[in-house]
C-alpha positions as CSV (number, residue, x, y, z in Angstrom):
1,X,-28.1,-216.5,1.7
2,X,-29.5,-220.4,3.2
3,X,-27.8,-222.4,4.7
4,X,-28.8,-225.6,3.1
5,X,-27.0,-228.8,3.4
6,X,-25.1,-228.6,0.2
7,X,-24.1,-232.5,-1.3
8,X,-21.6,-234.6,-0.4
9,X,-18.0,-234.4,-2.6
10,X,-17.8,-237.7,-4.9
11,X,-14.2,-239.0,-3.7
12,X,-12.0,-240.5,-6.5
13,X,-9.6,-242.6,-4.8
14,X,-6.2,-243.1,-6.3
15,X,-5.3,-246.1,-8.4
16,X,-2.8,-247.2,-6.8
17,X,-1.7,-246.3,-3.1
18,X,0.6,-247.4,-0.7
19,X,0.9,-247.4,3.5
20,X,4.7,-246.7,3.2
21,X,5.6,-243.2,3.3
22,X,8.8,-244.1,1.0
23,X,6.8,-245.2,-1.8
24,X,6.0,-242.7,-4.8
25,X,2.2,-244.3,-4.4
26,X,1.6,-243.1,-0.9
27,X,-0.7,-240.3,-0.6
28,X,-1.2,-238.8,3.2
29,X,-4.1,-237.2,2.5
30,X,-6.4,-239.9,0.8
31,X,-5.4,-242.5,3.8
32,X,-6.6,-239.7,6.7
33,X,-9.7,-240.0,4.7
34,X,-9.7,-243.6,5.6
35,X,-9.5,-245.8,3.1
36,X,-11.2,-249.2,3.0
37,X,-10.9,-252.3,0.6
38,X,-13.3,-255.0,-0.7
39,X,-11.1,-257.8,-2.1
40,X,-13.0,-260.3,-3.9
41,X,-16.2,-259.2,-2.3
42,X,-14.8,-259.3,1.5
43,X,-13.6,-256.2,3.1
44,X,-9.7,-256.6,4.1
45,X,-8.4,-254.6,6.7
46,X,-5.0,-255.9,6.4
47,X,-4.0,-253.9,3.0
48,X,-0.4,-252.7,2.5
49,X,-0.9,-251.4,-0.5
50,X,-3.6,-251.8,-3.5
51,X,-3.9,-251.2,-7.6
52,X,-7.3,-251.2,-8.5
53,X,-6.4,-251.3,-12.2
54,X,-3.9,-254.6,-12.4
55,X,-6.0,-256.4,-9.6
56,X,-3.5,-257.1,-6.8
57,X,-3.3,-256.1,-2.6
58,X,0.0,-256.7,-0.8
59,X,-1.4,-257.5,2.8
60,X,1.0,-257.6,6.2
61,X,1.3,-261.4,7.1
62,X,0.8,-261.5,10.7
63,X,3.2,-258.6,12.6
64,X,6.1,-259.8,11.3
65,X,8.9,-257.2,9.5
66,X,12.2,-257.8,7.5
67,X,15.6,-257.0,8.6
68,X,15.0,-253.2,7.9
69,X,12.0,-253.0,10.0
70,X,9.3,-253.2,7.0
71,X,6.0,-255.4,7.5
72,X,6.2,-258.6,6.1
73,X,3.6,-258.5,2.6
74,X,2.0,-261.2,0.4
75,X,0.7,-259.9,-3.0
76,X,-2.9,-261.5,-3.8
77,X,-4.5,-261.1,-7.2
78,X,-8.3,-260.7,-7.4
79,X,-11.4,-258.1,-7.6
80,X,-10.1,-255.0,-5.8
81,X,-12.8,-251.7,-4.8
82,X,-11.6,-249.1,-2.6
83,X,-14.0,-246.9,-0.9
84,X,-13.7,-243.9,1.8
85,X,-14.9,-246.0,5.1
86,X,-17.7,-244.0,6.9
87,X,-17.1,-242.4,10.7
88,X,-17.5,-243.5,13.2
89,X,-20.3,-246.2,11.8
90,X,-22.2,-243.5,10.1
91,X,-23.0,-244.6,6.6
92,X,-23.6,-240.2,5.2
93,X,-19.8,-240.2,6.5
């Protein structure tokens, strides 16, 4: 048996997924993978929450929260690509 260095996984991201554990779109898993976003071409680091498929972010505005505690979001419509963010600036991951 070899040991070779077998290829890495192609990742599907989720449609849609959200930062707030309440939400049915938040998936624990595929955000300790470390999800990144390119919104209209420019990587955000601000997302909330995406869908790839209607074309919308909601991004936190600033560190503000509501009167339950929840960050403060804007929706945005655009060009939205989500894409597992390589470690620790290592582009194999």
């Amino acid at each position: 048996m070899t040991d070779a260095p077998s290829e890495p996984e192609a990742v599907t991201l989720p449609d849609r997924i959200s930062a707030d554990p309440k939400s049915p779109f938040y998936d624990k898993a595929a955000l300790d993978r470390g999800v990144g976003i390119l919104f209209n071409g420019a990587e955000r680091t601000n997302v909330y929450e995406y869908c790839i498929s209607e074309g919308w972010i909601r991004s936190t505005v600033g560190n503000t929260v509501d009167r339950k505690g929840n960050p403060m979001t804007m929706k945005v419509k655009g060009k939205v690509e989500a894409f597992i963010k390589p470690e620790n600036g290592n582009p194999e991951g």
